[in-house]
N, CA, C and O atoms as a GROMACS GRO file, in nm:
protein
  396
    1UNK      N    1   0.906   0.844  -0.143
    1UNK     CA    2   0.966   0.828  -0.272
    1UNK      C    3   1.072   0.937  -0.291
    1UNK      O    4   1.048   1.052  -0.254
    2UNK      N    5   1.193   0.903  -0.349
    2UNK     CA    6   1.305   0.968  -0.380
    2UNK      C    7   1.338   1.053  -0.488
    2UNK      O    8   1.447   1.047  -0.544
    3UNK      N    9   1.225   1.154  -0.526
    3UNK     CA   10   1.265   1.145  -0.689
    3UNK      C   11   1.420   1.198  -0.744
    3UNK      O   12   1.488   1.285  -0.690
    4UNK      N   13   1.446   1.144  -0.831
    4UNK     CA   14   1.638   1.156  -0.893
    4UNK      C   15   1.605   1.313  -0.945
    4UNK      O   16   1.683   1.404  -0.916
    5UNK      N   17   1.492   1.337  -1.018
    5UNK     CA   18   1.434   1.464  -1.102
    5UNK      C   19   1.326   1.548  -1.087
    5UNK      O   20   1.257   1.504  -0.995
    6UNK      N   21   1.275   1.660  -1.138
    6UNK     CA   22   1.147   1.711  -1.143
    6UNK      C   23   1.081   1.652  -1.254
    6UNK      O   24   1.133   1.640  -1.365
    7UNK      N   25   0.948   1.610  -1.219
    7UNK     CA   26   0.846   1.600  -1.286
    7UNK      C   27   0.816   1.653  -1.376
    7UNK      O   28   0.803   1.597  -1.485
    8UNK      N   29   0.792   1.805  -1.351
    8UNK     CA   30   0.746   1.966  -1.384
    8UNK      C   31   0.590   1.921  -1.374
    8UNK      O   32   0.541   1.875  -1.271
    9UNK      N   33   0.527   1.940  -1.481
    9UNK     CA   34   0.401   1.927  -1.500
    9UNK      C   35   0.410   1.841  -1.607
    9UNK      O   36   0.473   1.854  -1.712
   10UNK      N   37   0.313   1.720  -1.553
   10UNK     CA   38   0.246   1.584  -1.635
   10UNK      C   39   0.121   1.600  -1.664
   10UNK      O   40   0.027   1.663  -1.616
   11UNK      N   41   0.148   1.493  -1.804
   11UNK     CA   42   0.055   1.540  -1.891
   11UNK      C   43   0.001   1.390  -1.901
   11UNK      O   44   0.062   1.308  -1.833
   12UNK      N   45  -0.121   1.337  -1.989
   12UNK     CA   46  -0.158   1.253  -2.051
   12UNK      C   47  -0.206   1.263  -2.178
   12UNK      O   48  -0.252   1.367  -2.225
   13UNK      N   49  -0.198   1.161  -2.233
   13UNK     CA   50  -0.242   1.184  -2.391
   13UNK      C   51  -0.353   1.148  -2.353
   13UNK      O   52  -0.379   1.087  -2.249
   14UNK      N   53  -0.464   1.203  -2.484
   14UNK     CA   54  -0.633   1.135  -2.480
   14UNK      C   55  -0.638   0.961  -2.430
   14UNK      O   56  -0.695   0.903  -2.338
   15UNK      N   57  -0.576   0.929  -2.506
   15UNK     CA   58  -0.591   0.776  -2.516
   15UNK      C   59  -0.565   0.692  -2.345
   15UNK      O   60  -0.631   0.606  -2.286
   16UNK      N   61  -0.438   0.767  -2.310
   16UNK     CA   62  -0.415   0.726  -2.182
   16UNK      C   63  -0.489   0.783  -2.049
   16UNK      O   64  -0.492   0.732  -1.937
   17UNK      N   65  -0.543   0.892  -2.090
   17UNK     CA   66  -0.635   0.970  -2.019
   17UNK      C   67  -0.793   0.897  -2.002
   17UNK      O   68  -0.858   0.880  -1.898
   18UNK      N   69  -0.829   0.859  -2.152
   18UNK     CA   70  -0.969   0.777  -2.122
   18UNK      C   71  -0.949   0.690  -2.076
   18UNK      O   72  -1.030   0.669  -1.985
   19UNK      N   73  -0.845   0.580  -2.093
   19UNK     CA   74  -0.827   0.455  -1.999
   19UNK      C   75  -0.809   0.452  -1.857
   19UNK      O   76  -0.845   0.357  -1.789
   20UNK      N   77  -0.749   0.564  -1.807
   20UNK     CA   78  -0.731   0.576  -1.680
   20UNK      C   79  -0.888   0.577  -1.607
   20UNK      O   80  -0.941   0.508  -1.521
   21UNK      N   81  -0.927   0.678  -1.679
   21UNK     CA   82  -1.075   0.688  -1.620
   21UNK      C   83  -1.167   0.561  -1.631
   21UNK      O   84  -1.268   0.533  -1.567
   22UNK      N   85  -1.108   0.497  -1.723
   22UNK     CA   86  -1.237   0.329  -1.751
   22UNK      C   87  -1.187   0.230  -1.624
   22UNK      O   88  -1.260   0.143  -1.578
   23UNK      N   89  -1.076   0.251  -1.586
   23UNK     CA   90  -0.970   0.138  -1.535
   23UNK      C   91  -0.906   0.155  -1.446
   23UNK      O   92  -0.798   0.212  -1.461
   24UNK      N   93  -0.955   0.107  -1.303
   24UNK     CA   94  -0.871   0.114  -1.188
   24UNK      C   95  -0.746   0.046  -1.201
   24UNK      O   96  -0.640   0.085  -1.154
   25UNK      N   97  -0.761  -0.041  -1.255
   25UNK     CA   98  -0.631  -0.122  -1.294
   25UNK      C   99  -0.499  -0.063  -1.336
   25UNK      O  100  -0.393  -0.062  -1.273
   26UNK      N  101  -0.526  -0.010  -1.464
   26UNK     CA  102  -0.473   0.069  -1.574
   26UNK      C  103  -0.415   0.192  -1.472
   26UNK      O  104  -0.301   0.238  -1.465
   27UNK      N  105  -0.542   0.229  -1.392
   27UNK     CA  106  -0.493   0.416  -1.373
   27UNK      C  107  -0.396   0.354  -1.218
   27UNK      O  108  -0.309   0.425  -1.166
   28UNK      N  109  -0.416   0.277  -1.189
   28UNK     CA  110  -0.327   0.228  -1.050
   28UNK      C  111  -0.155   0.171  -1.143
   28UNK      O  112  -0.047   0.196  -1.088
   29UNK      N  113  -0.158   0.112  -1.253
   29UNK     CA  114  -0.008   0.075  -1.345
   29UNK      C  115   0.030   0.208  -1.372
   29UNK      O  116   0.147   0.238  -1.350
   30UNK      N  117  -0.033   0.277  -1.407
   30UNK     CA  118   0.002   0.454  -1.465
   30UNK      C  119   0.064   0.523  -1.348
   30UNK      O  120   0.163   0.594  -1.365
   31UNK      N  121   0.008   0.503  -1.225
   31UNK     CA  122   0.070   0.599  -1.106
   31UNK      C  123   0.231   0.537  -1.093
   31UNK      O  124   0.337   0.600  -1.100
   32UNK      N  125   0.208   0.399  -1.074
   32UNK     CA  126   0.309   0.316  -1.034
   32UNK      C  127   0.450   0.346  -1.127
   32UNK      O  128   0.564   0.381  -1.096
   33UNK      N  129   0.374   0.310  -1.272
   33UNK     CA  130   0.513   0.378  -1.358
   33UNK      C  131   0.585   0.495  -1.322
   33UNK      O  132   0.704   0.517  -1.301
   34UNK      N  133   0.441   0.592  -1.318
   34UNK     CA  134   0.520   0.737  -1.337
   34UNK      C  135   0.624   0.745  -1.184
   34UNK      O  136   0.735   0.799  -1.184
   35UNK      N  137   0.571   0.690  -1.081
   35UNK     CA  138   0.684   0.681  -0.970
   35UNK      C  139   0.744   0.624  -0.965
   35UNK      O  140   0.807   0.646  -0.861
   36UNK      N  141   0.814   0.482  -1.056
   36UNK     CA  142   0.958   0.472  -1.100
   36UNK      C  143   1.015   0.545  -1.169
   36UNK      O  144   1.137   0.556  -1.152
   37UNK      N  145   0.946   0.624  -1.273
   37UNK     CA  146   1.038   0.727  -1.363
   37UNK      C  147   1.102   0.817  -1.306
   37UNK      O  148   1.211   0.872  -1.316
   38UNK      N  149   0.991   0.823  -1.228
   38UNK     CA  150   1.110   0.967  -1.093
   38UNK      C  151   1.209   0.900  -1.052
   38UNK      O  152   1.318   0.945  -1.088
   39UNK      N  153   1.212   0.790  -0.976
   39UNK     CA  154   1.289   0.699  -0.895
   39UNK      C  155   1.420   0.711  -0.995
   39UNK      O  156   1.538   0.714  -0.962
   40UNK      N  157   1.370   0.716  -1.118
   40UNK     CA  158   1.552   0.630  -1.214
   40UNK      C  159   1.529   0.492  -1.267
   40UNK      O  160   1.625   0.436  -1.321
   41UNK      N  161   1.401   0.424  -1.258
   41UNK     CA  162   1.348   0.331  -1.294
   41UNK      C  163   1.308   0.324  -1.457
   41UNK      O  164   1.198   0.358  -1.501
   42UNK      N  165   1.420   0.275  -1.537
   42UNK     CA  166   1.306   0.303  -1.634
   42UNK      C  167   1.259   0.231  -1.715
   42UNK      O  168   1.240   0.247  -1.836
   43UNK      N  169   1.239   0.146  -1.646
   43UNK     CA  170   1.100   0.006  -1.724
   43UNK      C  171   1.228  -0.077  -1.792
   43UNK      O  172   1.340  -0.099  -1.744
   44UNK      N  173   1.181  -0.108  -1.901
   44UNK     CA  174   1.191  -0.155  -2.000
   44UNK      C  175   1.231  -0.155  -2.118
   44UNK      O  176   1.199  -0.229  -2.211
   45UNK      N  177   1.350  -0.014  -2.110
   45UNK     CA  178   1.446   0.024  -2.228
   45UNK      C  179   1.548  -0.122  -2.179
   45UNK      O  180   1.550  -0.195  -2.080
   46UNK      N  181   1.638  -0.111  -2.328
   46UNK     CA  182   1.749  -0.160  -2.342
   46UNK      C  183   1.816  -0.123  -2.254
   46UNK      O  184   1.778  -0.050  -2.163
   47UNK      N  185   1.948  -0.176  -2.272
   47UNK     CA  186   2.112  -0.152  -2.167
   47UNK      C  187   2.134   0.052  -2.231
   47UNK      O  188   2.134   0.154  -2.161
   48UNK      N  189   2.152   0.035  -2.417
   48UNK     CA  190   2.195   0.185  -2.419
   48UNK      C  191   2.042   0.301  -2.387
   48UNK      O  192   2.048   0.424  -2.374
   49UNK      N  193   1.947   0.233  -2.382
   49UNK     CA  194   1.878   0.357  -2.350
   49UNK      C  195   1.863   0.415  -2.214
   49UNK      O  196   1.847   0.534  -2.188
   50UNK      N  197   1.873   0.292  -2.109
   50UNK     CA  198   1.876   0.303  -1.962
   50UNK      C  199   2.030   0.425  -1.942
   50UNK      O  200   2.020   0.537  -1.892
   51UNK      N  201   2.154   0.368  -1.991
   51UNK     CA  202   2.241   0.414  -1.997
   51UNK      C  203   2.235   0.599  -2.038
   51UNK      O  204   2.291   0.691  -1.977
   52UNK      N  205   2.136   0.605  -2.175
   52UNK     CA  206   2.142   0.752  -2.217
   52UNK      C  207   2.035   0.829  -2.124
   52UNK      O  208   2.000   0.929  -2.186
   53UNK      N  209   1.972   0.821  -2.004
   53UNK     CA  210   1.915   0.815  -1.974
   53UNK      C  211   1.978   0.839  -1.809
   53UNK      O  212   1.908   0.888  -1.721
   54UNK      N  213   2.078   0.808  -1.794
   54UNK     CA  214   2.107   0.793  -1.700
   54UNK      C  215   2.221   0.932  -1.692
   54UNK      O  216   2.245   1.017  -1.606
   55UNK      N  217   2.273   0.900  -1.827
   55UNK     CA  218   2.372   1.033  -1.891
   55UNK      C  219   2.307   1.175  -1.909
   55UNK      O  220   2.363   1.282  -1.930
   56UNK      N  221   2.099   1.132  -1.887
   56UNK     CA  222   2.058   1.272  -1.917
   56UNK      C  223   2.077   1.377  -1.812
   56UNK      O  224   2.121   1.491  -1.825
   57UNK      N  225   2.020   1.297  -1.676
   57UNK     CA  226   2.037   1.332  -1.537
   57UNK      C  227   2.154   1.459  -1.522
   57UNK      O  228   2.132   1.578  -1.498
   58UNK      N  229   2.263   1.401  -1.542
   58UNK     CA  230   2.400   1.457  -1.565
   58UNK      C  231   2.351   1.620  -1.665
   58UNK      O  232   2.336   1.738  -1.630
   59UNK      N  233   2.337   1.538  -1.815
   59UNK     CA  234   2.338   1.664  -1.876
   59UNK      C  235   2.226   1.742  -1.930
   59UNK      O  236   2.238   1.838  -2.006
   60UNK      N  237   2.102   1.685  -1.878
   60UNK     CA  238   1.998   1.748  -1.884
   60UNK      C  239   1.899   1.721  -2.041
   60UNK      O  240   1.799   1.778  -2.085
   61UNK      N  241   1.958   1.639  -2.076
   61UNK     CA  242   1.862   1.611  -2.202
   61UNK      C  243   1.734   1.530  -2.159
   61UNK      O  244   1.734   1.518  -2.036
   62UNK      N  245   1.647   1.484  -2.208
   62UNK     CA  246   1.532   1.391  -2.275
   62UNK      C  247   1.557   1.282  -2.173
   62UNK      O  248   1.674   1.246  -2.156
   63UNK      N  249   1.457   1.225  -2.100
   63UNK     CA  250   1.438   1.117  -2.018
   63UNK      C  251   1.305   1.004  -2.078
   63UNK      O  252   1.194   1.055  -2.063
   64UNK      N  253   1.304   0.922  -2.115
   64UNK     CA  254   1.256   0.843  -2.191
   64UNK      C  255   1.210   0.722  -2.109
   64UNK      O  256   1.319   0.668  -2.091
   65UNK      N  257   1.108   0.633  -2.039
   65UNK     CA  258   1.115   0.536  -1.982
   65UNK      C  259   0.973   0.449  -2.061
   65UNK      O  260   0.895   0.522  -2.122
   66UNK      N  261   0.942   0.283  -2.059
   66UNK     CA  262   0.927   0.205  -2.094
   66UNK      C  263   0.814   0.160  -1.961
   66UNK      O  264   0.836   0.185  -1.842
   67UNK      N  265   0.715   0.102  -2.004
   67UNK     CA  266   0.636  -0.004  -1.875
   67UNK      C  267   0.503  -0.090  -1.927
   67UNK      O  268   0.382  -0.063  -1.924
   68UNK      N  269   0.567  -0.191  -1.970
   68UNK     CA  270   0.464  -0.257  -1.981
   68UNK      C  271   0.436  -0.410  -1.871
   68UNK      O  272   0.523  -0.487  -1.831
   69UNK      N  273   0.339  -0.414  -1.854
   69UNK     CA  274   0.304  -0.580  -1.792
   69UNK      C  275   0.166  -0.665  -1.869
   69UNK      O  276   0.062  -0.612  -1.909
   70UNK      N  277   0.200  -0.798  -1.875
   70UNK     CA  278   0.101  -0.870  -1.912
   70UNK      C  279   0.002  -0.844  -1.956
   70UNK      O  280  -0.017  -0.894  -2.067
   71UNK      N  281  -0.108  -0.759  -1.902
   71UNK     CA  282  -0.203  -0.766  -1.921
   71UNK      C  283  -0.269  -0.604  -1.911
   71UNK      O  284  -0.372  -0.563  -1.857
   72UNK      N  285  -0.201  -0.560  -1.960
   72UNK     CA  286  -0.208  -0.373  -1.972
   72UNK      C  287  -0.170  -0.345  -2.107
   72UNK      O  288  -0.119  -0.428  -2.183
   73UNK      N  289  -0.197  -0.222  -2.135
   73UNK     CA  290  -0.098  -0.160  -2.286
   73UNK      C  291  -0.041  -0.081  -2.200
   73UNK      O  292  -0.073  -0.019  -2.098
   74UNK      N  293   0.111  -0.108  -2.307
   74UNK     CA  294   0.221  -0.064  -2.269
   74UNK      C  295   0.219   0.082  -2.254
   74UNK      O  296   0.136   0.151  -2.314
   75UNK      N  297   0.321   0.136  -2.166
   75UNK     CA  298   0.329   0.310  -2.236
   75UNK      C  299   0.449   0.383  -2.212
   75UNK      O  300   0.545   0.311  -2.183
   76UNK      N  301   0.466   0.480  -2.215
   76UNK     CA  302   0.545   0.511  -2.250
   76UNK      C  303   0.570   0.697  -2.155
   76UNK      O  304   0.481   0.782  -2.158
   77UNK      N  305   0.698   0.716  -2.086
   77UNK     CA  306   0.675   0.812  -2.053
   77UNK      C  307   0.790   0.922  -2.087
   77UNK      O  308   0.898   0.873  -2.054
   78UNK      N  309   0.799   0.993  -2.117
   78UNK     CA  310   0.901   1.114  -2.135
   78UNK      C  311   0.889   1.211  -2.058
   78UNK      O  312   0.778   1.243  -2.015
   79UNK      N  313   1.016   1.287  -2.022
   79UNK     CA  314   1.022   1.411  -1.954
   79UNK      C  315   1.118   1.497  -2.017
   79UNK      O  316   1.237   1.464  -2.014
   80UNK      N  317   1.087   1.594  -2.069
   80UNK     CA  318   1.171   1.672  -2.151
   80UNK      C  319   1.297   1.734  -2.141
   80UNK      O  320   1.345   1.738  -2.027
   81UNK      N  321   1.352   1.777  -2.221
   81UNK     CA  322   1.484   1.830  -2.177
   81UNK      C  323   1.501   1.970  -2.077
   81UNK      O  324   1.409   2.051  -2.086
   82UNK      N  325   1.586   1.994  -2.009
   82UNK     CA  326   1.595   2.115  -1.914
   82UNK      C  327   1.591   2.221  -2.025
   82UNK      O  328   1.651   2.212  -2.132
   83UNK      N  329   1.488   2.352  -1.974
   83UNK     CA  330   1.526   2.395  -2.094
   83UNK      C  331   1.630   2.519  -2.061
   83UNK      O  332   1.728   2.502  -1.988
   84UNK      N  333   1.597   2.657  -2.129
   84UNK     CA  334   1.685   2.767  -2.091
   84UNK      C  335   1.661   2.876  -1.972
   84UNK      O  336   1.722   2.982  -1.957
   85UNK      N  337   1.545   2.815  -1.881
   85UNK     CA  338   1.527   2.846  -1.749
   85UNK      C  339   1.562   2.702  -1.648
   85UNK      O  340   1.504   2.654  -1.552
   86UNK      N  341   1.651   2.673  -1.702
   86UNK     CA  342   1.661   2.557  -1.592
   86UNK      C  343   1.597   2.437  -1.522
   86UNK      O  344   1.635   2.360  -1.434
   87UNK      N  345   1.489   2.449  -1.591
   87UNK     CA  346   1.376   2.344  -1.557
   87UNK      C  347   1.345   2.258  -1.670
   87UNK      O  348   1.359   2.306  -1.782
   88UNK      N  349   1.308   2.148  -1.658
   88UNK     CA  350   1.221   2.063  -1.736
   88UNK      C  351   1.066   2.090  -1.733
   88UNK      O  352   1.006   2.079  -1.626
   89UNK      N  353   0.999   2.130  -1.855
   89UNK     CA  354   0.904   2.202  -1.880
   89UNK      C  355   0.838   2.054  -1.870
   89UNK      O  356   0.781   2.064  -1.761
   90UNK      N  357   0.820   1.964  -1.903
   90UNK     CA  358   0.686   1.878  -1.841
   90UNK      C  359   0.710   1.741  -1.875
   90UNK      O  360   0.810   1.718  -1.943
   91UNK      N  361   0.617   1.620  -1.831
   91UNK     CA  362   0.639   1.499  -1.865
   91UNK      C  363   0.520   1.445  -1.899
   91UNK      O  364   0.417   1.488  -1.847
   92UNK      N  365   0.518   1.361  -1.973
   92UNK     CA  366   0.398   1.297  -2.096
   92UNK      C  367   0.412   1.170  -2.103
   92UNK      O  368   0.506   1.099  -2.140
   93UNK      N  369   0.269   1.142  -2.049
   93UNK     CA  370   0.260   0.965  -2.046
   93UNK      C  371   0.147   0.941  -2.173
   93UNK      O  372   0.040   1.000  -2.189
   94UNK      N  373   0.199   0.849  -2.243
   94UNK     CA  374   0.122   0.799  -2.362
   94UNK      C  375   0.142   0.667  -2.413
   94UNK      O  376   0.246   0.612  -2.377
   95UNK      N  377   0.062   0.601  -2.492
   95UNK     CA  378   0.063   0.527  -2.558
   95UNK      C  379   0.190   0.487  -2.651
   95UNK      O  380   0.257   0.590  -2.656
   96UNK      N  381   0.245   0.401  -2.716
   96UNK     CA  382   0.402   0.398  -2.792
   96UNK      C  383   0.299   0.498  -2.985
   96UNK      O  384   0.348   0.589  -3.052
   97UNK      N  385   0.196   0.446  -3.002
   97UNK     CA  386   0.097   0.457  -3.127
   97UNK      C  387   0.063   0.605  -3.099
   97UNK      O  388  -0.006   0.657  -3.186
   98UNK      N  389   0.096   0.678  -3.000
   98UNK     CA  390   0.030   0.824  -2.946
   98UNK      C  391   0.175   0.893  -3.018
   98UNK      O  392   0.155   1.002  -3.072
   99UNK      N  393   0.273   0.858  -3.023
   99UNK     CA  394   0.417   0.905  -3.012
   99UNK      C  395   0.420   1.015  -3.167
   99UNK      O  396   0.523   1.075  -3.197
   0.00000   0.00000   0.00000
């Protein structure tokens, strides 16, 4: 896998955290997402969010990605902005209702 970004350190919310643990299913969609988000993949935003998103890379803001399928709850992942050490301090997978 290629990642476009750093990760930093990922997080889960409670909600997505107990499901993972109930749900091979669930915690196997959760890996999968979070390794398109690295990729540049990002689900299921619109045209301008893929776009701002793509503009963050560049300037270091807020990375935002989308993943839902059929028969899962959706979620939602962010990776924060670079901060004033040069890094992106962490990324957070949650629920859209966790937000």
């Amino acid at each position: 896998m290629v990642e476009r970004f750093s990760l930093s350190r990922t997080y889960l919310t409670r909600g997505v955290n107990d499901l993972v643990a109930e749900s091979l299913p669930f915690a196997k969609f959760v890996m999968g997402c979070l390794q398109r988000h690295a990729r540049g993949d990002w689900g299921n935003v619109g045209k301008e969010d893929w776009l701002a998103n793509e503009q963050a890379l560049v300037n270091g803001s807020r990375l935002v990605s989308v993943y839902e399928t059929y028969d899962l709850p959706k979620i939602w992942i962010i990776t924060e902005a670079i901060g004033d050490d040069g890094c992106r301090a962490s990324t957070c997978i949650l629920f859209p209702d966790e937000y």
